[in-house]
C-alpha positions as CSV (number, residue, x, y, z in Angstrom):
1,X,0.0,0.0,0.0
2,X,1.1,3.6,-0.8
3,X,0.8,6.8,1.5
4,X,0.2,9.7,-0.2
5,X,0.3,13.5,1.2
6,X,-3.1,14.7,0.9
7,X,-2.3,18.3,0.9
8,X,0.3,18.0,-2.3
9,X,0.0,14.0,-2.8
10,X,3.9,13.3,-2.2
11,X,4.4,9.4,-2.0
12,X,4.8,9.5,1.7
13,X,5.5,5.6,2.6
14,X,5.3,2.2,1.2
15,X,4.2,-0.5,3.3
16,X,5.1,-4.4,2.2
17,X,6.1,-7.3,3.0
18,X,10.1,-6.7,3.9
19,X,9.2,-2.4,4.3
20,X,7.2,-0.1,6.1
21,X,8.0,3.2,6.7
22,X,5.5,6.4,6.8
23,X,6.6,9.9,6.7
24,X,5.2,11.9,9.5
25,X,5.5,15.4,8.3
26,X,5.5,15.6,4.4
27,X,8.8,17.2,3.4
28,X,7.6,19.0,0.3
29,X,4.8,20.6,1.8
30,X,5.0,20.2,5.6
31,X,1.8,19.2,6.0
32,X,1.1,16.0,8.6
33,X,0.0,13.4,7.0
34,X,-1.0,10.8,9.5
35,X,-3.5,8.1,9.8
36,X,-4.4,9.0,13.5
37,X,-7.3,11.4,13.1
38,X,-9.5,8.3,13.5
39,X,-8.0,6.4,16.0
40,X,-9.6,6.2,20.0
41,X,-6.2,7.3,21.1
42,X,-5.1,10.5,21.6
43,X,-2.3,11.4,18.9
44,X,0.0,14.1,19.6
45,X,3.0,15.2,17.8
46,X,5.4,17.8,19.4
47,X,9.0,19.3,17.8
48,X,11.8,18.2,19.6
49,X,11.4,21.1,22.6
50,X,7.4,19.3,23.4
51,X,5.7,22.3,21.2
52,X,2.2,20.7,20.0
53,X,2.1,20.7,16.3
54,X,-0.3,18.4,15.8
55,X,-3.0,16.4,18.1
56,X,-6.2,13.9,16.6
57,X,-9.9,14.5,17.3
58,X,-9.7,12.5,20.5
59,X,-7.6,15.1,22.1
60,X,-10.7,16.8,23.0
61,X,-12.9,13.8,24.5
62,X,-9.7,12.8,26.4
63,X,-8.2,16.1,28.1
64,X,-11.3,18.3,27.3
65,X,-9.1,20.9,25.2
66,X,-10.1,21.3,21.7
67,X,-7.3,21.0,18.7
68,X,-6.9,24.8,18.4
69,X,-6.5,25.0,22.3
70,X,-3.7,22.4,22.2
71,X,-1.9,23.2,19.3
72,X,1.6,25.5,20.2
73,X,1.5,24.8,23.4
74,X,3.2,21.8,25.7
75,X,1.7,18.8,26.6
76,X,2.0,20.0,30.1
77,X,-1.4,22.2,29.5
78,X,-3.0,19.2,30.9
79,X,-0.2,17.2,32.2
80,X,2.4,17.9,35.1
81,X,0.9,15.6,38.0
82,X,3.7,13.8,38.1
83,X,6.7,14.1,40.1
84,X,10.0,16.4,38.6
85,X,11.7,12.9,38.8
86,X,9.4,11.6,36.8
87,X,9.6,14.3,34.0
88,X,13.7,14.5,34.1
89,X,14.0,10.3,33.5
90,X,11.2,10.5,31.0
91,X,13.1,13.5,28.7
92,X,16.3,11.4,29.5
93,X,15.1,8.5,28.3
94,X,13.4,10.1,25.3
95,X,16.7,12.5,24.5
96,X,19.8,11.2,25.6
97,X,18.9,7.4,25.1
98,X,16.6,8.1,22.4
99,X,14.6,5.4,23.1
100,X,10.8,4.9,23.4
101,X,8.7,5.5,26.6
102,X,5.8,3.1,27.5
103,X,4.2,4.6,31.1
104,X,0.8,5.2,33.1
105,X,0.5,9.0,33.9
106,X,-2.0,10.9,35.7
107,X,-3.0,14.2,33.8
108,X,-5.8,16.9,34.7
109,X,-9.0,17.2,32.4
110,X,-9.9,20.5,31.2
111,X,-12.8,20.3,33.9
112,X,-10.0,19.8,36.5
113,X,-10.3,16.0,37.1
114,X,-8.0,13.8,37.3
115,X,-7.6,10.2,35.1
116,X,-5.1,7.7,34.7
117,X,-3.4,7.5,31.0
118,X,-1.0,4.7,29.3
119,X,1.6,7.4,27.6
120,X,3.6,5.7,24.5
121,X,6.2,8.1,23.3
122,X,8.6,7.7,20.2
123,X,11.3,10.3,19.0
124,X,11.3,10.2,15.6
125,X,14.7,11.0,13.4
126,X,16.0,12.3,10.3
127,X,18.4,10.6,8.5
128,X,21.4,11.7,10.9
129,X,19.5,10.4,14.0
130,X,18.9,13.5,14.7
131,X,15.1,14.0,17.0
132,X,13.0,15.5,14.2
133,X,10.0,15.2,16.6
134,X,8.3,13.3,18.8
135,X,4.8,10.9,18.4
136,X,2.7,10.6,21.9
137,X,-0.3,8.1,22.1
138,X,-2.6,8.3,25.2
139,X,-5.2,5.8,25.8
140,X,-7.7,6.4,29.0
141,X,-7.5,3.8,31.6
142,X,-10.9,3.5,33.3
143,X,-11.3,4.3,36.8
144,X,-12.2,0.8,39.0
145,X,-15.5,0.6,40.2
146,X,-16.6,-1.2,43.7
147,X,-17.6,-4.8,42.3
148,X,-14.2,-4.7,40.4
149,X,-12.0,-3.6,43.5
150,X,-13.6,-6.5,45.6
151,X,-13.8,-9.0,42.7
152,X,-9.5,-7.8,43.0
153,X,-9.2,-8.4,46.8
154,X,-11.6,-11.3,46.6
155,X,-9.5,-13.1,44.4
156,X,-5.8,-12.1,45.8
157,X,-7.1,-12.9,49.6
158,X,-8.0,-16.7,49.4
Protein backbone atom coordinates (compact mmCIF):
# COMPACT_ATOMS: atom_id res chain seq x y z
CA UNK A 1 0.00 0.00 0.00
CA UNK A 2 1.11 3.59 -0.77
CA UNK A 3 0.79 6.76 1.49
CA UNK A 4 0.17 9.68 -0.16
CA UNK A 5 0.34 13.51 1.16
CA UNK A 6 -3.15 14.68 0.86
CA UNK A 7 -2.30 18.32 0.88
CA UNK A 8 0.33 18.01 -2.32
CA UNK A 9 0.00 13.99 -2.77
CA UNK A 10 3.93 13.34 -2.17
CA UNK A 11 4.38 9.43 -1.95
CA UNK A 12 4.82 9.55 1.73
CA UNK A 13 5.54 5.64 2.58
CA UNK A 14 5.26 2.19 1.20
CA UNK A 15 4.25 -0.47 3.29
CA UNK A 16 5.13 -4.45 2.22
CA UNK A 17 6.05 -7.32 2.99
CA UNK A 18 10.06 -6.66 3.93
CA UNK A 19 9.22 -2.43 4.25
CA UNK A 20 7.18 -0.09 6.06
CA UNK A 21 7.96 3.18 6.71
CA UNK A 22 5.46 6.36 6.77
CA UNK A 23 6.59 9.93 6.73
CA UNK A 24 5.21 11.89 9.55
CA UNK A 25 5.52 15.44 8.32
CA UNK A 26 5.48 15.59 4.45
CA UNK A 27 8.79 17.21 3.44
CA UNK A 28 7.64 18.99 0.30
CA UNK A 29 4.75 20.58 1.84
CA UNK A 30 4.95 20.20 5.57
CA UNK A 31 1.84 19.16 5.99
CA UNK A 32 1.06 16.02 8.64
CA UNK A 33 0.00 13.43 7.01
CA UNK A 34 -1.01 10.75 9.52
CA UNK A 35 -3.47 8.11 9.81
CA UNK A 36 -4.39 8.95 13.52
CA UNK A 37 -7.32 11.38 13.11
CA UNK A 38 -9.45 8.30 13.50
CA UNK A 39 -8.04 6.45 16.04
CA UNK A 40 -9.63 6.17 20.00
CA UNK A 41 -6.20 7.33 21.15
CA UNK A 42 -5.06 10.48 21.57
CA UNK A 43 -2.25 11.42 18.90
CA UNK A 44 0.02 14.13 19.61
CA UNK A 45 2.96 15.23 17.83
CA UNK A 46 5.43 17.80 19.42
CA UNK A 47 8.95 19.34 17.82
CA UNK A 48 11.79 18.23 19.59
CA UNK A 49 11.45 21.09 22.57
CA UNK A 50 7.37 19.30 23.42
CA UNK A 51 5.73 22.27 21.24
CA UNK A 52 2.24 20.68 19.99
CA UNK A 53 2.12 20.70 16.30
CA UNK A 54 -0.26 18.42 15.83
CA UNK A 55 -3.03 16.38 18.05
CA UNK A 56 -6.18 13.87 16.58
CA UNK A 57 -9.91 14.48 17.28
CA UNK A 58 -9.69 12.47 20.55
CA UNK A 59 -7.63 15.07 22.11
CA UNK A 60 -10.71 16.76 22.98
CA UNK A 61 -12.91 13.79 24.51
CA UNK A 62 -9.70 12.84 26.45
CA UNK A 63 -8.18 16.09 28.11
CA UNK A 64 -11.25 18.29 27.25
CA UNK A 65 -9.12 20.88 25.16
CA UNK A 66 -10.07 21.35 21.67
CA UNK A 67 -7.27 20.97 18.75
CA UNK A 68 -6.95 24.80 18.44
CA UNK A 69 -6.47 24.96 22.33
CA UNK A 70 -3.72 22.44 22.25
CA UNK A 71 -1.87 23.23 19.31
CA UNK A 72 1.61 25.52 20.17
CA UNK A 73 1.51 24.83 23.44
CA UNK A 74 3.22 21.77 25.73
CA UNK A 75 1.70 18.82 26.56
CA UNK A 76 2.04 20.01 30.13
CA UNK A 77 -1.41 22.18 29.51
CA UNK A 78 -3.04 19.19 30.92
CA UNK A 79 -0.16 17.21 32.25
CA UNK A 80 2.42 17.91 35.13
CA UNK A 81 0.94 15.59 37.98
CA UNK A 82 3.75 13.79 38.12
CA UNK A 83 6.71 14.07 40.09
CA UNK A 84 9.98 16.36 38.62
CA UNK A 85 11.70 12.90 38.80
CA UNK A 86 9.36 11.64 36.78
CA UNK A 87 9.64 14.34 34.01
CA UNK A 88 13.70 14.46 34.13
CA UNK A 89 13.97 10.26 33.47
CA UNK A 90 11.20 10.55 31.02
CA UNK A 91 13.07 13.52 28.66
CA UNK A 92 16.34 11.45 29.54
CA UNK A 93 15.09 8.49 28.30
CA UNK A 94 13.40 10.15 25.25
CA UNK A 95 16.73 12.51 24.50
CA UNK A 96 19.79 11.23 25.58
CA UNK A 97 18.88 7.37 25.14
CA UNK A 98 16.60 8.07 22.42
CA UNK A 99 14.63 5.45 23.07
CA UNK A 100 10.82 4.93 23.43
CA UNK A 101 8.73 5.53 26.55
CA UNK A 102 5.81 3.15 27.52
CA UNK A 103 4.23 4.63 31.11
CA UNK A 104 0.80 5.20 33.08
CA UNK A 105 0.49 8.99 33.92
CA UNK A 106 -1.99 10.91 35.72
CA UNK A 107 -3.04 14.24 33.81
CA UNK A 108 -5.75 16.87 34.70
CA UNK A 109 -9.04 17.17 32.41
CA UNK A 110 -9.95 20.53 31.19
CA UNK A 111 -12.79 20.29 33.95
CA UNK A 112 -10.04 19.84 36.52
CA UNK A 113 -10.31 16.01 37.10
CA UNK A 114 -8.01 13.80 37.33
CA UNK A 115 -7.64 10.24 35.10
CA UNK A 116 -5.11 7.70 34.71
CA UNK A 117 -3.41 7.53 31.01
CA UNK A 118 -1.01 4.68 29.33
CA UNK A 119 1.58 7.45 27.56
CA UNK A 120 3.55 5.69 24.55
CA UNK A 121 6.23 8.05 23.30
CA UNK A 122 8.56 7.68 20.24
CA UNK A 123 11.27 10.29 19.03
CA UNK A 124 11.27 10.15 15.60
CA UNK A 125 14.72 11.01 13.43
CA UNK A 126 15.97 12.27 10.32
CA UNK A 127 18.43 10.56 8.46
CA UNK A 128 21.36 11.71 10.92
CA UNK A 129 19.49 10.39 14.02
CA UNK A 130 18.94 13.53 14.71
CA UNK A 131 15.05 13.97 16.96
CA UNK A 132 12.95 15.50 14.18
CA UNK A 133 9.98 15.21 16.60
CA UNK A 134 8.29 13.32 18.80
CA UNK A 135 4.79 10.95 18.37
CA UNK A 136 2.67 10.63 21.92
CA UNK A 137 -0.32 8.07 22.08
CA UNK A 138 -2.60 8.26 25.16
CA UNK A 139 -5.24 5.80 25.83
CA UNK A 140 -7.74 6.45 28.95
CA UNK A 141 -7.47 3.76 31.56
CA UNK A 142 -10.93 3.48 33.28
CA UNK A 143 -11.32 4.30 36.82
CA UNK A 144 -12.22 0.76 38.97
CA UNK A 145 -15.50 0.57 40.16
CA UNK A 146 -16.63 -1.20 43.68
CA UNK A 147 -17.63 -4.76 42.33
CA UNK A 148 -14.23 -4.70 40.39
CA UNK A 149 -12.02 -3.59 43.55
CA UNK A 150 -13.64 -6.53 45.56
CA UNK A 151 -13.78 -9.02 42.68
CA UNK A 152 -9.54 -7.78 42.99
CA UNK A 153 -9.20 -8.41 46.76
CA UNK A 154 -11.65 -11.29 46.59
CA UNK A 155 -9.47 -13.13 44.41
CA UNK A 156 -5.82 -12.09 45.81
CA UNK A 157 -7.06 -12.85 49.58
CA UNK A 158 -7.95 -16.73 49.40
Amino acid sequence: MNYRCVTCGKLLGKEGPHTHTLEVKCVRCGSFNVLFSAMQEQVIITDPNGIILYANDAVNRVTGYSQTEVIGQKPSLWGGQMSSEFYKSMWHTLTIEKQSIDVTITNRHKDGHLYKARLCITPVFDKDSTITCFVGIESLIPPLDDAHIRHYEESTHT
